[in-house]
NUBADO-480534 format. One line per 10 residues: their letters; for each residue y, z, x of C-alpha. Coordinates in Angstrom, 2 decimals, always signed. Each point is the difference from the previous one (the first is absolute). Layout:
N
a> Y:Z:X | ...
END
This chain:
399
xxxxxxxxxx> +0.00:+0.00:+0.00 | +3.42:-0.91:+1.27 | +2.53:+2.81:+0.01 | +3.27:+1.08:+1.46 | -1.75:+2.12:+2.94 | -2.09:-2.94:+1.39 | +2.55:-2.91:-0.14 | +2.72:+2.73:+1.63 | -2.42:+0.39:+3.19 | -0.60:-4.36:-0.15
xxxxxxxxxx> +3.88:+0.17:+0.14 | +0.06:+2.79:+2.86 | -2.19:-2.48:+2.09 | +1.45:-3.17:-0.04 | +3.78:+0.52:-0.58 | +2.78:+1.37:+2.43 | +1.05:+3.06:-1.23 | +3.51:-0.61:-0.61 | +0.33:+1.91:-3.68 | -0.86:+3.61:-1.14
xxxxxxxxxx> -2.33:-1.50:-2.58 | -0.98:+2.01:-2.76 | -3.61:+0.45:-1.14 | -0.53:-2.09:-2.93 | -0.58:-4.26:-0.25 | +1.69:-1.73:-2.82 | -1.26:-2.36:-1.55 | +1.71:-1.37:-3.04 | +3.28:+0.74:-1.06 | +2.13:-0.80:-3.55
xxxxxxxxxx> +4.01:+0.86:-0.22 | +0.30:+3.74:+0.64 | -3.65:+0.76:+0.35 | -2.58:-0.13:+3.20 | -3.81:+0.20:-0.03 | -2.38:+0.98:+2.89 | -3.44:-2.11:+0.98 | -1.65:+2.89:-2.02 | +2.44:-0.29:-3.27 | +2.45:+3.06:+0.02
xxxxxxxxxx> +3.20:-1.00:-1.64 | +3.39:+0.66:+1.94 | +3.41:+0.08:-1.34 | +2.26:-1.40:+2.91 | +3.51:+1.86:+1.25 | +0.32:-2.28:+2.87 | -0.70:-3.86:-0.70 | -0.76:-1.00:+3.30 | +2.86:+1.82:+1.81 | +1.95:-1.79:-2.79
xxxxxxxxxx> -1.22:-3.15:+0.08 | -0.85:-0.43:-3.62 | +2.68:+0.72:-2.31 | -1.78:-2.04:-2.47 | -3.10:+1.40:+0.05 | -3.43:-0.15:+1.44 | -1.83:-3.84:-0.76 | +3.18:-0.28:-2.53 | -1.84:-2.80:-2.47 | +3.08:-1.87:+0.42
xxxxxxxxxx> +0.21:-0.51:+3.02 | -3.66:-0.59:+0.87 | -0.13:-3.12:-2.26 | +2.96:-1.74:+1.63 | -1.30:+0.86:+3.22 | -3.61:-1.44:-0.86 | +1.05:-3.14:-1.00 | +2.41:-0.36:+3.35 | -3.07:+0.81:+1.91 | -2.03:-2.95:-1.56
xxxxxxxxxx> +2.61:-2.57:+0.36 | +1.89:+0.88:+3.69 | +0.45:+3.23:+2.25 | +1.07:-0.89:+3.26 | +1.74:-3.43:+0.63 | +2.22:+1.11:+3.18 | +3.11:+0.60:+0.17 | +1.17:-3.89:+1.30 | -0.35:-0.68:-3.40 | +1.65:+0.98:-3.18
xxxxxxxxxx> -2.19:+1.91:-2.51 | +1.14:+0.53:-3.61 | -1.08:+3.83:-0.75 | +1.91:+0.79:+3.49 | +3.48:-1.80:-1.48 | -0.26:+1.35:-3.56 | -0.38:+3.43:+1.40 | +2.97:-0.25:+2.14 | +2.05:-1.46:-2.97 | -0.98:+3.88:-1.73
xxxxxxxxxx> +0.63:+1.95:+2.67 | +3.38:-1.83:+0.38 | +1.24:+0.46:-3.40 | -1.39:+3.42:-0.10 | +2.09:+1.04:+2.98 | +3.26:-1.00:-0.88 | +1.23:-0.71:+3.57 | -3.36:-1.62:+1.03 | +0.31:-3.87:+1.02 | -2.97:-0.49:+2.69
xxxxxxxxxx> -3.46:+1.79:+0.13 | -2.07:+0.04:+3.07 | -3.80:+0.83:-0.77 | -2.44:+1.85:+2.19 | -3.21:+2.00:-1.20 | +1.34:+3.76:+0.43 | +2.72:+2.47:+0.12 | +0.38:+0.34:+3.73 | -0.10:-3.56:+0.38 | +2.70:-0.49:-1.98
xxxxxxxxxx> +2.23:+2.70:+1.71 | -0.96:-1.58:+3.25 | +1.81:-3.34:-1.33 | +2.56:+1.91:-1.32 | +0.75:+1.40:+3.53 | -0.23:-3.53:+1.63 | +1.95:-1.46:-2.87 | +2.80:+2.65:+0.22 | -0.01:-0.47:+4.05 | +0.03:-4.07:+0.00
xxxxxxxxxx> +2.90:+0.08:-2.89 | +1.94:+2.43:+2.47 | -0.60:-1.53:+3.04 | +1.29:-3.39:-1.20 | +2.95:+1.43:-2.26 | +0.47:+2.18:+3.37 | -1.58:+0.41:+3.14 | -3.55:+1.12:+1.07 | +1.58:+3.28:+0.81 | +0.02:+0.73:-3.71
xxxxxxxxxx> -3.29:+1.01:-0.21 | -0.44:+3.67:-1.04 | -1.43:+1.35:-3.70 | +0.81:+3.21:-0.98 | -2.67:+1.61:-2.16 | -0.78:+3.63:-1.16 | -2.26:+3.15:+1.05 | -2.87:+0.20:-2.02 | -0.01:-3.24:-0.87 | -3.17:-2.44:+0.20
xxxxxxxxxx> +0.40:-3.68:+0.17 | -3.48:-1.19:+1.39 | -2.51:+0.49:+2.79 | +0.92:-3.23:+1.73 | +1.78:+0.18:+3.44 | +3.20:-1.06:-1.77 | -0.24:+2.21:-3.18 | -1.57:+2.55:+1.83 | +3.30:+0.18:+2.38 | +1.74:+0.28:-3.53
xxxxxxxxxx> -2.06:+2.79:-1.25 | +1.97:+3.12:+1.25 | -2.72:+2.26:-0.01 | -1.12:+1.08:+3.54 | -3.44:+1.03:-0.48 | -0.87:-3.40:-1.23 | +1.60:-1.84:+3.12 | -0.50:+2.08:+2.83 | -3.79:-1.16:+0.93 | +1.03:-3.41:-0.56
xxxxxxxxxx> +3.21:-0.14:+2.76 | +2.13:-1.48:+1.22 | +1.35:-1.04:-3.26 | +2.20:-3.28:-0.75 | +3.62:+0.84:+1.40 | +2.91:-0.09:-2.59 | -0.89:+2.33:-2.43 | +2.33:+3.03:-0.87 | -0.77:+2.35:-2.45 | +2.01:+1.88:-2.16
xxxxxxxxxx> -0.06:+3.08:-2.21 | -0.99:-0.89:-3.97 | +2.97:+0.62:-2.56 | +2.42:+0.73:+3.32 | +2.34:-2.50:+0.20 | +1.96:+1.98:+2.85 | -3.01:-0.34:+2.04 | +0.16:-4.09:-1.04 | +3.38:-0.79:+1.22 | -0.72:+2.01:+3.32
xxxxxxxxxx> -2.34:-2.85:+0.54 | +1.20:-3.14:-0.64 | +1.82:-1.98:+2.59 | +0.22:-3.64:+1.37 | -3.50:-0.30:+0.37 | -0.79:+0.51:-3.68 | -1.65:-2.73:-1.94 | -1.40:+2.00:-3.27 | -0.66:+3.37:-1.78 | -3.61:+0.18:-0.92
xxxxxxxxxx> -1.74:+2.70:-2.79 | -1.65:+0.94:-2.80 | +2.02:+1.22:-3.42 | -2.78:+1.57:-0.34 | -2.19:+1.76:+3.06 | -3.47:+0.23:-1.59 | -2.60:+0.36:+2.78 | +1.91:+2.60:+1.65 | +0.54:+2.07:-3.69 | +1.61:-1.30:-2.34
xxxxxxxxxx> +3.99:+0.34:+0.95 | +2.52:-1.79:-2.15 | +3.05:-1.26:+1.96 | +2.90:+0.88:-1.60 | +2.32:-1.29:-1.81 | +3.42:+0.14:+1.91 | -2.46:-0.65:+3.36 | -1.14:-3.34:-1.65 | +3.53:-1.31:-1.11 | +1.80:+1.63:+3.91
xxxxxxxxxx> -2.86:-2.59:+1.68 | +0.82:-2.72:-2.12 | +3.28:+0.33:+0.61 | -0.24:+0.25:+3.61 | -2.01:-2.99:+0.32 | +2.26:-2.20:-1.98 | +3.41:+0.99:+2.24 | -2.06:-0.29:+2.91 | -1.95:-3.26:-0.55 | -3.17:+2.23:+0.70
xxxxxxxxxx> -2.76:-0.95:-2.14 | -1.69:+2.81:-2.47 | -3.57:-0.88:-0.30 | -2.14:+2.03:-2.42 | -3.74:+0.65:+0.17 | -1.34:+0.24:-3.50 | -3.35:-0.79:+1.00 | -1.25:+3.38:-1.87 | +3.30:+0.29:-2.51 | -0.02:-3.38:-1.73
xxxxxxxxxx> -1.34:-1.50:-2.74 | +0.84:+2.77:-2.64 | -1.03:+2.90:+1.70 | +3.33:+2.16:-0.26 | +0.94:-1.11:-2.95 | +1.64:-3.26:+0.45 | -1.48:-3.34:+1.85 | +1.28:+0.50:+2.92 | +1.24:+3.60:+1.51 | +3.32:-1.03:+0.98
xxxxxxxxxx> +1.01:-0.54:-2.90 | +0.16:+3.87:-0.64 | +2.77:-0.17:+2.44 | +2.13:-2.69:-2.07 | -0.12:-1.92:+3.65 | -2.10:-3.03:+1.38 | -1.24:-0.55:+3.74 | +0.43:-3.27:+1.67 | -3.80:+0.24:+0.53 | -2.54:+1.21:-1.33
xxxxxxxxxx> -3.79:+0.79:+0.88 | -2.60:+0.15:-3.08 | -3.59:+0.11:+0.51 | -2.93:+2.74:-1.40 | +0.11:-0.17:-4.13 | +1.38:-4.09:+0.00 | -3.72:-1.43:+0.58 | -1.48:+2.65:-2.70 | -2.84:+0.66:+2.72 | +0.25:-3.53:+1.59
xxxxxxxxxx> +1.69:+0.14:+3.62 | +3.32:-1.39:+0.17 | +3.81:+0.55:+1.39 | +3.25:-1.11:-0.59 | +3.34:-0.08:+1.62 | +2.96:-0.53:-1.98 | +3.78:-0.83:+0.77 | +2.78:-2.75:-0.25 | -0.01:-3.67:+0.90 | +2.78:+1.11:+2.66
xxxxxxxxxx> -2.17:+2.33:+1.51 | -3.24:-1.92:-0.37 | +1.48:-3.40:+1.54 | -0.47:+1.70:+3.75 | -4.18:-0.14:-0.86 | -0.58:-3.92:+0.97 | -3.55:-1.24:+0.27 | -2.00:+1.83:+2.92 | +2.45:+3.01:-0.07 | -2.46:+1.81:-2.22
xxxxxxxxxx> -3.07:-0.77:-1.47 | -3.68:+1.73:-1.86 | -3.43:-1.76:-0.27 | -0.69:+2.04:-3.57 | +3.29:+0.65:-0.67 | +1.19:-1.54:-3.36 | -3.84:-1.32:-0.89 | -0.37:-1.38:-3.62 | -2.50:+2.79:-1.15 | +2.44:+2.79:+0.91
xxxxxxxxxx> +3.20:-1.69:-0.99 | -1.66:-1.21:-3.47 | -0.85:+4.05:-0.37 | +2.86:+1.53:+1.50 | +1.74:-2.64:-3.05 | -2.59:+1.26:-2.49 | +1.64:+3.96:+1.11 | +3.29:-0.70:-0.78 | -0.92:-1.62:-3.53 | -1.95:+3.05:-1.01
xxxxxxxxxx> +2.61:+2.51:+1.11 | +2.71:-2.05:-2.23 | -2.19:-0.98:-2.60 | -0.97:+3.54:-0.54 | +3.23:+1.90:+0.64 | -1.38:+2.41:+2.49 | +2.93:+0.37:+2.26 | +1.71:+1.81:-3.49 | -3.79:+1.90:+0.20 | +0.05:+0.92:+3.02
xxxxxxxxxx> +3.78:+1.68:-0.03 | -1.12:+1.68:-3.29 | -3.36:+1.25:+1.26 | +1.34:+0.55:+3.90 | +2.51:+2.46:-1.90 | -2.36:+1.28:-1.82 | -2.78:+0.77:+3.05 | +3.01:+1.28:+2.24 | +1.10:+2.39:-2.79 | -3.57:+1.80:-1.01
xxxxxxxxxx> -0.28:+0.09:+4.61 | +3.10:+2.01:+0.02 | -1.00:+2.02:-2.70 | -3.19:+0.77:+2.45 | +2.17:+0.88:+2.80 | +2.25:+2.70:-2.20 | -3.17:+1.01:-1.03 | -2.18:+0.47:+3.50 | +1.29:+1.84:+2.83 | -2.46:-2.64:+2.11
xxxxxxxxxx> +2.29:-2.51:-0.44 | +2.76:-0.32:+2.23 | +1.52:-3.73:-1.46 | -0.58:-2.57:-2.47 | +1.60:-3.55:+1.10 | +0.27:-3.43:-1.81 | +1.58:-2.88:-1.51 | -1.90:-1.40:-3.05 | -3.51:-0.25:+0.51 | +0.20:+0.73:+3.59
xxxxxxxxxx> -0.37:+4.23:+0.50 | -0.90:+2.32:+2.77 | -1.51:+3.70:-0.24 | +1.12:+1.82:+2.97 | -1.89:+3.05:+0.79 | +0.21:+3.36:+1.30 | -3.11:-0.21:+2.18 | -1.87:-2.72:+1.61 | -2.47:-0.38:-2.85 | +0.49:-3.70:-1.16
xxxxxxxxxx> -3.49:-1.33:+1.58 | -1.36:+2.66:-1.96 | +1.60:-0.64:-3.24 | -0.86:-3.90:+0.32 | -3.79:+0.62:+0.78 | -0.24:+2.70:-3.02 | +1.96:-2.27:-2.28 | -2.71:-2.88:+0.41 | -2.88:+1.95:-0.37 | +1.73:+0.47:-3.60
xxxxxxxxxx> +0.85:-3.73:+0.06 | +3.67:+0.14:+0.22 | +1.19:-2.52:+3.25 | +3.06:+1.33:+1.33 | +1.40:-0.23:+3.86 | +1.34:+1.90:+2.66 | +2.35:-1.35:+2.32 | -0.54:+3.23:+2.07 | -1.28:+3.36:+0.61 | +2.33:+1.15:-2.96
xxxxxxxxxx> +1.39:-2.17:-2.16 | -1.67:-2.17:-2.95 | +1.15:-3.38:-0.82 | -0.72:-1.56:-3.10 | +0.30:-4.13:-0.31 | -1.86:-0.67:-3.95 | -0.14:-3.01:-1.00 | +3.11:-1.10:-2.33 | -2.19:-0.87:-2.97 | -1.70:+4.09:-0.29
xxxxxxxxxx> +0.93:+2.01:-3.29 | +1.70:+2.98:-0.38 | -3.66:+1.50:-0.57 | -0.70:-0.78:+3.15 | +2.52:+1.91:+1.65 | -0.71:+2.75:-2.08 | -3.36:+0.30:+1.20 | +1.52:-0.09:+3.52 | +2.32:+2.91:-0.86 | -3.00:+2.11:-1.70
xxxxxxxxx> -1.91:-0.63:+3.03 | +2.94:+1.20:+2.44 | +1.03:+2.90:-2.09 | -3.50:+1.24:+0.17 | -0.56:-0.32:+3.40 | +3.13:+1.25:+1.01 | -0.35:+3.21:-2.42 | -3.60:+0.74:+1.86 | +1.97:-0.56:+3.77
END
C-alpha cells in the first residue's frame, strides 16, 4: 500500500534536500481543499506560498489550459504566439500604467529583468555609473545571484558571497533612512508593498506615497515586487493600488499562472524601448500553455468578483486574528493586508503549531520559528476561516 511514510523516504533518496518538507504526499487537490495518497482531506491556508488565488485545479482554468496543451505549448520565443499577446493585452489594461510585458517562468526571474531593465534604461538615459537599487531589510526578492543581492536578509546571502555589487538596503517604512541613500549612482528603488515571506509587514501609507515622490523628482525609477501581493490578494488587483500610487515597473509572478509557472514584468513603452532583441531573453518564458492559463486567471478573478471577496473576507480573517491576539497572551502581533496575515508569537513554537495543525488537517505556514503566515486561496468561505479560528483559539487556550 502506498502511503505518505514510504513515498517521503523515496523523496529523501533521490532529491537534494533543499525544503523542510512536511510529512504527508498530496495527491489531488480541488479549490481550497488538499488530499493525501491515502485520502485525508485538507483545507489549505497557504495556496502554494500564494500561488493559487483561484484555487486548487480551479475547473476553469484547467479546461482552457487542456485544450492549449492539445493544440501548442512551446513555439519559442522568435515567434509570436497568440495566448502570450492576449495575456499581455490584460495585464496592460489591468495595470493602468502598463504598456510592455516581458515574460519569464517565475518571480525571481522576473525581478532579475527588472534589475537589468532598470540598469540598461539608466545607463542609456545616464551613464553606467547609475547603477545602484535600493531595496529594504527583510525583504526577499529571489534566490538568484541578482535577486538574492536584492534580498536584504543576511542569513540568506552570507553562504552564498560575494554578492552582486550595487545593492543598498534600506530600512522598511523609513524614508529618512531612504534619502540617506540615494545619490548619483542611483538607478531604482526596489520592494514589496507588502513583505510576506519575512511576516507579513504592510508598508505604509505616507512611506509608499514619500518613495513615489522621490522617484519622480529624481528620475529614479520605483519598481514594485508584487510577486506574492498581486492578483487580489490585499484586497485590490494589484497592492499598489492601496497606496493611490503606481510604479514604473512592476514584477508579478506566483498566483498569475493559477499553479502553472510563469512571470511578468511590467512598465512603460519609454522604459521598455532600452530592452532590444538579445538584451534579455527566456526559453519558457511567455509559453502558450502558461500564458493561455495565466489569461484563464485573470478571467476568473473578474468574472467572479473576488478581488471585492477577498477585501471583504481579508477584513473579515484579520478582524476574528486580532480578536485572538486581545484574547491570548501568546500572541505578541497579528499583521496583514486583505487576505495576506501573519501570527507573531511569543515563543518559537510555529514548527510546532504547523505540524499539530496538519495532523488535524488544517495547512497553515510558518515563515519562522514564531510567526504563522496564512496565504488561502481567494475563493475559501467565511466557514473556512472560521474553522481556522476555532482551531487557533483552541490550541492557543491549551498553550
Amino acid at each position: 500500500m502506498i502511503n505518505n511514510k514510504g513515498v517521503f523516504s523515496r523523496g529523501e533518496k533521490y532529491l537534494m534536500n533543499t525544503y523542510s518538507r512536511l510529512p504527508v504526499v498530496f495527491q489531488k487537490a480541488n479549490m481550497q481543499y488538499l488530499w493525501d495518497i491515502e485520502g485525508k482531506k485538507y483545507l489549505d491556508f497557504i495556496a502554494g506560498y500564494g500561488c493559487l488565488n483561484v484555487g486548487h485545479s480551479n475547473k476553469a482554468v484547467i479546461k482552457i489550459l487542456q485544450k492549449q496543451v492539445s493544440q501548442l505549448i512551446q513555439p519559442s520565443n522568435v515567434y509570436y504566439n497568440i495566448p502570450q499577446i492576449e495575456l499581455a493585452k490584460k495585464i496592460c489594461e489591468e495595470t493602468g500604467f502598463g504598456q510592455k510585458v516581458f515574460f519569464a517562468n517565475s518571480g525571481t526571474e522576473s525581478v532579475e529583468a527588472a534589475i537589468k531593465l532598470a540598469r540598461k534604461y539608466s545607463a542609456d538615459k545616464y551613464d553606467s555609473g547609475r547603477y545602484e537599487v535600493i531595496t529594504f531589510t527583510r525583504s526577499f526578492h529571489g534566490r538568484t545571484m541578482g535577486a538574492l543581492s536584492a534580498t536584504a536578509q543576511s542569513k540568506k546571502q552570507k553562504l552564498f558571497e560575494p554578492l552582486l555589487k550595487g545593492f543598498l538596503y534600506g530600512e522598511f517604512n523609513n524614508i529618512d533612512t531612504v534619502e540617506a541613500l540615494i545619490s548619483d549612482r542611483t538607478c531604482a528603488i526596489m520592494l514589496e508593498p507588502v513583505q510576506g515571506e519575512s511576516g507579513v509587514y504592510p508598508a505604509d501609507d505616507s512611506f509608499m506615497k514619500d518613495l513615489r515622490k522621490i522617484c519622480h523628482e529624481k528620475d529614479i525609477l520605483l519598481m514594485l515586487d508584487e510577486v506574492q501581493t498581486g492578483f487580489g490578494r490585499t484586497g485590490r488587483m494589484f497592492a499598489y493600488e492601496n497606496y493611490g500610487i503606481e510604479p514604473d515597473i512592476l514584477i508579478l509572478a506566483k498566483s498569475l499562472g493559477g499553479g502553472m509557472p510563469i512571470g511578468a514584468l511590467v512598465s512603460t513603452d519609454e522604459i521598455s524601448k532600452v530592452f532590444v532583441p538579445g538584451m534579455h531573453g527566456s526559453t519558457f518564458g511567455g509559453n502558450a500553455a502558461s500564458c493561455a492559463a495565466a489569461s484563464a486567471v485573470l478571467d476568473y478573478i473578474k468574472d467572479n468578483n473576488i478581488v471585492t471577496r477577498a477585501a471583504k473576507l481579508g477584513a473579515y480573517m484579520l478582524l476574528k486574528l486580532k480578536r485572538l491576539e486581545e484574547r491570548y497572551n501568546s500572541i505578541k502581533e497579528v499583521r496583514g493586508l486583505g487576505m495576506m496575515a501573519a501570527v507573531e508569537l511569543y515563543e518559537p513554537v510555529a514548527a510546532k503549531i504547523v505540524q499539530d495543525s496538519l495532523a488535524d488537517g488544517l495547512i497553515i505556514n510558518r515563515v519562522s520559528d514564531s510567526i504563522l503566515r496564512f496565504l488561502p486561496p481567494l475563493i475559501i468561505k467565511k466557514s473556512d476561516i472560521d474553522r481556522l479560528i476555532k482551531w487557533l483559539k483552541i490550541y492557543f487556550k491549551g498553550m
